[in-house]
C-alpha positions as CSV (number, residue, x, y, z in Angstrom):
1,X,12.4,-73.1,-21.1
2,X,14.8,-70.1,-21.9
3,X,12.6,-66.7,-21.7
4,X,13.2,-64.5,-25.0
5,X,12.1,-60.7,-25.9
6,X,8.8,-60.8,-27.5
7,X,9.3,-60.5,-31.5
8,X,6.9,-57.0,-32.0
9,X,6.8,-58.2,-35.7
10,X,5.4,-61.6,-34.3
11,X,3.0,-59.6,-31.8
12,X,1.6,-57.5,-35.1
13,X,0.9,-60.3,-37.7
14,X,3.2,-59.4,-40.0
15,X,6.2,-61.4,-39.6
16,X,5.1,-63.3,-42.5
17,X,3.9,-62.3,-45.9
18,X,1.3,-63.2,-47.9
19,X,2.9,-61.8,-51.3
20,X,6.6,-62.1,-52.4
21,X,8.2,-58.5,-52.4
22,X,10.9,-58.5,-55.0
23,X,14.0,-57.0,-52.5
24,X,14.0,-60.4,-50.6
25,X,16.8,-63.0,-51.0
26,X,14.8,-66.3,-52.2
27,X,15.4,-70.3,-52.5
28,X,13.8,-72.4,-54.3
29,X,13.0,-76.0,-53.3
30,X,11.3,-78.9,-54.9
31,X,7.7,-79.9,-53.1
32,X,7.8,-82.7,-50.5
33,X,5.2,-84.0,-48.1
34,X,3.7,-80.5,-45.6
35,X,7.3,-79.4,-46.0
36,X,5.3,-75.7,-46.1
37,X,4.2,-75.7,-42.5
38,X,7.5,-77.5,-41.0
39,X,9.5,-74.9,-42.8
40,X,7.2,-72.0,-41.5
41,X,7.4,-73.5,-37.8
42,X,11.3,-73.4,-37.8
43,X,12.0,-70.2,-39.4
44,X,9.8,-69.0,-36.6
45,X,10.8,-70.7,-33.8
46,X,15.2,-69.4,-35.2
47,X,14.8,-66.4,-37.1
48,X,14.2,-62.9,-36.1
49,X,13.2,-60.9,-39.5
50,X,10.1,-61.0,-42.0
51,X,9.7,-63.9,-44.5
52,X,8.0,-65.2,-47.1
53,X,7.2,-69.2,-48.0
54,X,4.7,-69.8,-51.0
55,X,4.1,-71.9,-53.6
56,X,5.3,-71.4,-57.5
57,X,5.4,-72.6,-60.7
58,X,9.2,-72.8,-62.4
59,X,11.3,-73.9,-65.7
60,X,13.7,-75.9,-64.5
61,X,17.3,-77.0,-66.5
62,X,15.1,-79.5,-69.0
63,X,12.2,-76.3,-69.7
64,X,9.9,-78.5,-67.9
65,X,7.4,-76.5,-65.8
66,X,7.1,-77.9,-62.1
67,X,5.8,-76.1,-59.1
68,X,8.1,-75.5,-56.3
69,X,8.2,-73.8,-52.4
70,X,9.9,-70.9,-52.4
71,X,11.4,-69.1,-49.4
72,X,12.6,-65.8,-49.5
73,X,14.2,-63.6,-46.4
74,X,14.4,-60.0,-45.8
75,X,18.1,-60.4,-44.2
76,X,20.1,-62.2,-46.9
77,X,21.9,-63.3,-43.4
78,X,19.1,-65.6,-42.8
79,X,18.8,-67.0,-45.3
80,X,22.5,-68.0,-45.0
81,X,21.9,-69.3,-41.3
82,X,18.6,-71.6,-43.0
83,X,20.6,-73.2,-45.6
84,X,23.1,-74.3,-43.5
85,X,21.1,-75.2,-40.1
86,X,18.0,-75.7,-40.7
87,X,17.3,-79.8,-40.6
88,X,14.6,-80.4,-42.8
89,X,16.6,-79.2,-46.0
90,X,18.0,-82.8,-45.6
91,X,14.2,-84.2,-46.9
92,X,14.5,-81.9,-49.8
């Protein structure tokens, strides 16, 4: 086990948001299986900074409404880093 510096956001609670704030950088992605919690769990375990993962309602290309997850970051370099590593986008 590799010991790491405590995150203080992680020791406060507030590492993750309960509301969207509008100067995050967001993804979108379509609903799959408890893609929610697997999602939450890795952005954890990798990332450093404050995050948000809810559910929404969207339009997509056809104007068909369809809910979807949606991620958002407060470094836009994270969410850069999760596109590309994370392994569960694969499922998406």
């Amino acid at each position: 086990m590799i010991k790491q510096k405590p995150n203080p956001l992680n020791f406060l609670d507030i590492r993750r948001l309960e509301k969207p704030p509008e100067h995050f950088e967001y993804i979108t992605l379509p609903i799959k299986y408890n893609l929610e919690m697997v999602l939450s769990k890795w952005i954890t375990d990798n990332l450093k900074n404050r995050f948000y993962i809810g559910k929404t309602v969207c339009v997509d290309e056809e104007n068909n409404v369809k809910s979807v997850l949606q991620i958002g970051f407060e470094e836009p370099r994270e969410l850069s880093y999760f596109t590309l590593a994370c392994p569960y986008l694969k499922f998406t």
